[in-house]
N, C-alpha and C positions, 0 to 999 in steps of 0.2 A: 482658502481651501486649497490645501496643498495636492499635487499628481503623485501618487506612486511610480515608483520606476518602472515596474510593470508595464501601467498605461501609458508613460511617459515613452518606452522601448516600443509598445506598439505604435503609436501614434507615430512614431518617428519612421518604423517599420511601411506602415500605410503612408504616409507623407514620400516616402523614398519612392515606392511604388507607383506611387501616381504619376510622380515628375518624371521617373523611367518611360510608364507608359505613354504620358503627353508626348515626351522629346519622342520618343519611336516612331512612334502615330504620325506626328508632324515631321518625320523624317520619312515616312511611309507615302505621306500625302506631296510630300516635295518631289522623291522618288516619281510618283505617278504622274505628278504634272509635266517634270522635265520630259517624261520620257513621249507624253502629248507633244509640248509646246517648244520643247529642245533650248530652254532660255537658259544662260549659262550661272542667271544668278539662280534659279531654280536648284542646281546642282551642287553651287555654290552653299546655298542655307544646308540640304541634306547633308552635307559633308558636315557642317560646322554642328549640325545638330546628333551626327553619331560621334564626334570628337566629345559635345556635352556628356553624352549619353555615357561614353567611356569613362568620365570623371568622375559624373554621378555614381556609378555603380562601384569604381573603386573605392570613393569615399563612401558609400555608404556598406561597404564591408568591414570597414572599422565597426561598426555598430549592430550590423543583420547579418547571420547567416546568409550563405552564398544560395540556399536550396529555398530558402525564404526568400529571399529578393527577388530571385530568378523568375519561380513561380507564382508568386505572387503578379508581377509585371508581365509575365506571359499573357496570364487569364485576363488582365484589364486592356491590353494592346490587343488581343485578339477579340475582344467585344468591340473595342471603338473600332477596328478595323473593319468587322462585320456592319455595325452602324455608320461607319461613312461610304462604306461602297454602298450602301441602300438608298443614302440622302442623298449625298454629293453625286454618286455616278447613277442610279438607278439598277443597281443590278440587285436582282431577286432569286433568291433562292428557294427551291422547290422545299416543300415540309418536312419531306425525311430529312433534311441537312438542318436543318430549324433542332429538330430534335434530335442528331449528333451533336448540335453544335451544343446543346444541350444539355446532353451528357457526357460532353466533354469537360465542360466546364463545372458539371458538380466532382466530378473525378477529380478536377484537379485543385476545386476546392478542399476537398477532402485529403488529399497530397500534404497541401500548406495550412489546413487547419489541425489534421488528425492528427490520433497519436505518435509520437515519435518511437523507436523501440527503445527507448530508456524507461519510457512511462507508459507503455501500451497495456500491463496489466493492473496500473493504478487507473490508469486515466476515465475518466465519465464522461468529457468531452474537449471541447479545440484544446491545441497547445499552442501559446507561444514561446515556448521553452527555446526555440533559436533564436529568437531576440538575445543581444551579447549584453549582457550587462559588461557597462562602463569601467568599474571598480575592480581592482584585480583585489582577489581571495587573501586575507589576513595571512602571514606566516604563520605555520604552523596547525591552520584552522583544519577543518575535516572538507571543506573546498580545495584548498590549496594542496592539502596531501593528495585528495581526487584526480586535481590538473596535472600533477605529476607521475601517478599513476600510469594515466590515460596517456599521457607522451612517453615515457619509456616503455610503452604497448606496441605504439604508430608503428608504421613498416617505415623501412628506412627508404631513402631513394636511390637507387642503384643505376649504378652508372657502369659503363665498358669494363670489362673485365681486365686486372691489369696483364701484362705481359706470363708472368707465372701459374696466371690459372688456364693462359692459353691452351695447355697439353689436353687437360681436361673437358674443355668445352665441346661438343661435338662439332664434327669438320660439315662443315658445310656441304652440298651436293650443285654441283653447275647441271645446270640446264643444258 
């Protein structure tokens, strides 16, 4: 029984996420402890686990959108966050914050599931349309004419002005 790429991009998608959120949470929790108990290996793992954290997120934008990964990993690091100050430390939070915390988190479900505006007036329900498929677009196909489209759209990146547009720029005012 073979995975669609599909299921195979989310899976991978959700798999990235988790291990973001683990390493954060457990760089959260190291965080908190040094900042108790001031032991240098304490500081030492936090460090090593946003060094992971860095790797993770880089490699995993070969394969996921940056606004999927991101958010995606927000929502599940700010649950375990809220569930380990309640176990580990005992801090409780009054019900109105229960129900921000609440509708924050469908808000921002809805962010990384809804529609994207490519497909907001197709769409019926979640997208995972920023999942990258792997496979770059056949020459010539009606994908590949698309990708290129859509790059010579992109805003360029603009850098210092050179010397000749100087006259033109407006002068600056000192303080």
């Amino acid at each position: 029984m073979g995975m669609t790429s599909a299921t195979g991009g989310l899976l991978t998608a959700l798999g990235l996420i988790v291990v973001l959120a683990g390493l954060d949470l457990l760089s959260a929790l190291f965080a908190k402890e040094w900042s108790v108990h001031k032991s240098w290996w304490l500081l030492a793992a936090g460090l090593l686990c946003t060094i992971v954290i860095y790797v993770v997120f880089a490699l995993g934008l070969k394969v996921v959108e940056m606004s999927t990964l991101a958010f995606g990993w927000i929502i599940v690091v700010e649950s375990g966050i809220v569930i380990a100050e309640r176990v580990r430390y005992g801090q409780s939070l009054p019900v109105g914050k229960w129900f921000a915390i609440a509708g924050l988190m469908i808000l921002q479900g809805y962010l990384l599931l809804g529609p994207s505006s490519a497909d907001a007036s197709t769409s019926t329900g979640p997208s995972w349309s920023m999942v990258k498929t792997l496979a770059p677009p056949e020459a010539g196909s009606a994908a590949a004419i698309e990708a290129a489209s859509d790059a010579s759209h992109s805003m360029p990146i603009v850098g210092p002005l050179p010397d000749s547009h100087a006259a033109h720029a407006p002068a600056s005012r000192a303080c």
